[in-house]
N, C-alpha and C positions, 0 to 999 in steps of 0.2 A: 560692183568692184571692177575696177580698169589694171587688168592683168598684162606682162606684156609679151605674154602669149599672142594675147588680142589686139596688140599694137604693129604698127608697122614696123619690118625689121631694119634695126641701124646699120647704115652701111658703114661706119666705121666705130665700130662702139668704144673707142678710148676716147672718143669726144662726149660722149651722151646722147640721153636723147634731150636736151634741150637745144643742142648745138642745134641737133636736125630739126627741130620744130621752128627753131632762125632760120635755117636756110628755107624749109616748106612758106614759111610767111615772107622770106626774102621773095621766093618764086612769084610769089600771087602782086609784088606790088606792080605798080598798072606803069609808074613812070619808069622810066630808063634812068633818069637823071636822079631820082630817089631809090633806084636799086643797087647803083653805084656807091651813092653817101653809105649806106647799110650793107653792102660786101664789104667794106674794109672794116666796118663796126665788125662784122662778125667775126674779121679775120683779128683781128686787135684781140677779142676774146677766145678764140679760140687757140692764139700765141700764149696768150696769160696762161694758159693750162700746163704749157710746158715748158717756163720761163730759163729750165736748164738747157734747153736746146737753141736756143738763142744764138750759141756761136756758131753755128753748125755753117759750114757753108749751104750757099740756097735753101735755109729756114723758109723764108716767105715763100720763097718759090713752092714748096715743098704742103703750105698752108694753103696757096690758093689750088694747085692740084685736088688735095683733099675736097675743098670749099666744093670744086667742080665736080670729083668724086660720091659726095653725101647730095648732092643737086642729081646726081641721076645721068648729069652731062647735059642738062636742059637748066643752063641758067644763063641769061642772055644780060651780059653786064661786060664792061670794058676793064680787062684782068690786064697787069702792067708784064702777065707772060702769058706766052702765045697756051689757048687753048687745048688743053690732054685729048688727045679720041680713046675714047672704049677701046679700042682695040690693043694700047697700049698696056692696059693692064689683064686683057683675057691670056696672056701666055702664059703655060705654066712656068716655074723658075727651075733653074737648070738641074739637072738630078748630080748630086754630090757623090764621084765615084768613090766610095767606101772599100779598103781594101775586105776584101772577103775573109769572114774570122776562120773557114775552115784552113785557112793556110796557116792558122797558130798552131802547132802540134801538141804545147803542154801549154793551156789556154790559165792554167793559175800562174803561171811565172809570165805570161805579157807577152807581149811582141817584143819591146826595149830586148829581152833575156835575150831574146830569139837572135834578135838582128846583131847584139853585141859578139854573140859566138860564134858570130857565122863573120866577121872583121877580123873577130881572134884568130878561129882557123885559117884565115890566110895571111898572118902574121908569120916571118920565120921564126925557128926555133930559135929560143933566148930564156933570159933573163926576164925581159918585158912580157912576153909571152906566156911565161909561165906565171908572175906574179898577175896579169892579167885573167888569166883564168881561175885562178883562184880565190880573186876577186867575186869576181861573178859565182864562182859558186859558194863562196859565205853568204853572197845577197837571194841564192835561189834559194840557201837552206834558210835564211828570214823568210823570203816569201810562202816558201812552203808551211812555216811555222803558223802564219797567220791564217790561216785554211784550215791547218789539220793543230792543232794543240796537242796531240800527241807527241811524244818523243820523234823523230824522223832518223834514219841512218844516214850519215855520210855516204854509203855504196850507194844507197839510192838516189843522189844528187849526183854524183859517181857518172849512172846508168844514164840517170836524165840527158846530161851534158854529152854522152856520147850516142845518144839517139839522136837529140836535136840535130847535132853535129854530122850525123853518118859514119861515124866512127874517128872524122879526122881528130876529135878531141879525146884523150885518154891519161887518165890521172893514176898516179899509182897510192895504192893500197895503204900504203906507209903514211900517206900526205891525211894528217886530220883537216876540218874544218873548224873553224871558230864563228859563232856568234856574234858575241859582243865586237868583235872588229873585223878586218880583212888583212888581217896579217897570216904568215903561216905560225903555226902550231908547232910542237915537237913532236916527232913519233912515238911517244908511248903516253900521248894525250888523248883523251878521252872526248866526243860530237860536242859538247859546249866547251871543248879548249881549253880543261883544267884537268891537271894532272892526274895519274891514275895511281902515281905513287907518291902523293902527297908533298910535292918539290915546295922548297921554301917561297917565301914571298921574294927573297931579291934572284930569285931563277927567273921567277915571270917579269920581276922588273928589267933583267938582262937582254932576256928573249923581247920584251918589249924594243929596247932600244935597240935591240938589230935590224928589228922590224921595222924602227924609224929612218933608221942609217940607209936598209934597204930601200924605201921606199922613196927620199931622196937620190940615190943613187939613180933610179930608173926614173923620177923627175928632169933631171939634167940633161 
């Protein structure tokens, strides 16, 4: 059995090894002028492989590199671009500076939470400002929700938001959170934003459209 353990390794394996056993037999032919006719053969099939890359700019260019590449760099044929050196591709590729995740502090609410609170607190105080933070904390008690499926407290999103912050954010006590949207709540609503003394449906339809009205308002 011909395992390809036991075989020579591909220098570029999304070609195959057929592509490479073209070029090992391209190598060995004796003329110049027939090594020629059969590099562009190869290159013809080895485009066909990837017919969606065709528009690319410098496609062929891109195909005869390889050609020279799966050659070892020892293929002696008249290439219509100038010759790749080994050296071109010994660099390593440039190391992608990662910001460092110890700088997340509450690594289940994201960086986004992080960096949005930290725009807020140097927001002045307002209208915007307020409706902004409480934004961000209906979307930290979803985030939270998705991790922990337990019940969570409002205080503890509360807590979050002024850790993150360093104190500069501080919500009061009175302010529920809601869920289902990013609107404020009334004060004697209950962490999912419905009532705790059972208010009719046109109270939340009310409260609703204030929360629309507001929320245009601080659009404008």
């Amino acid at each position: 059995m011909d395992y390809n353990t036991q075989r020579n390794k591909l220098a570029l394996p999304e070609y195959g090894r057929h592509i490479q056993r073209m070029v090992e037999y391209l190598r060995a032919i004796p003329s110049r002028e027939k090594r020629n006719e059969q590099a562009h053969a190869v290159i013809g099939v080895m485009g066909s492989l990837f017919p969606y890359l065709r528009d690319i700019n410098d496609f062929k260019h891109k195909l005869w590199d390889h050609l020279f590449i799966i050659a070892d760099f020892d293929l002696d044929i008249d290439s219509p671009y100038p010759k790749p050196e080994p050296v071109t591709f010994e660099g390593k590729p440039r190391r992608i500076p990662y910001t460092s995740p110890d700088t997340i502090e509450q690594k289940h609410y994201g960086r986004g939470v992080q960096d949005m609170l930290e725009n807020i607190a140097a927001l002045p105080e307002g209208e915007k400002r307020s409706y902004s933070i409480m934004a961000v904390a209906n979307h930290m008690k979803k985030a939270y929700l998705a991790w922990n499926k337990e019940s969570v407290s409002d205080d503890m999103i509360y807590r979050d938001i002024e850790k993150l912050t360093k104190g500069r954010i501080q919500i009061s006590d009175s302010t529920r959170l809601s869920v289902g949207n990013y609107g404020y709540a009334s004060t004697g609503s209950n962490g999912n934003g419905s009532s705790s003394s059972g208010s009719s449906s046109s109270n939340g339809q009310n409260r609703l459209r204030r929360q629309q009205q507001q929320r245009r308002r601080i659009l404008k």
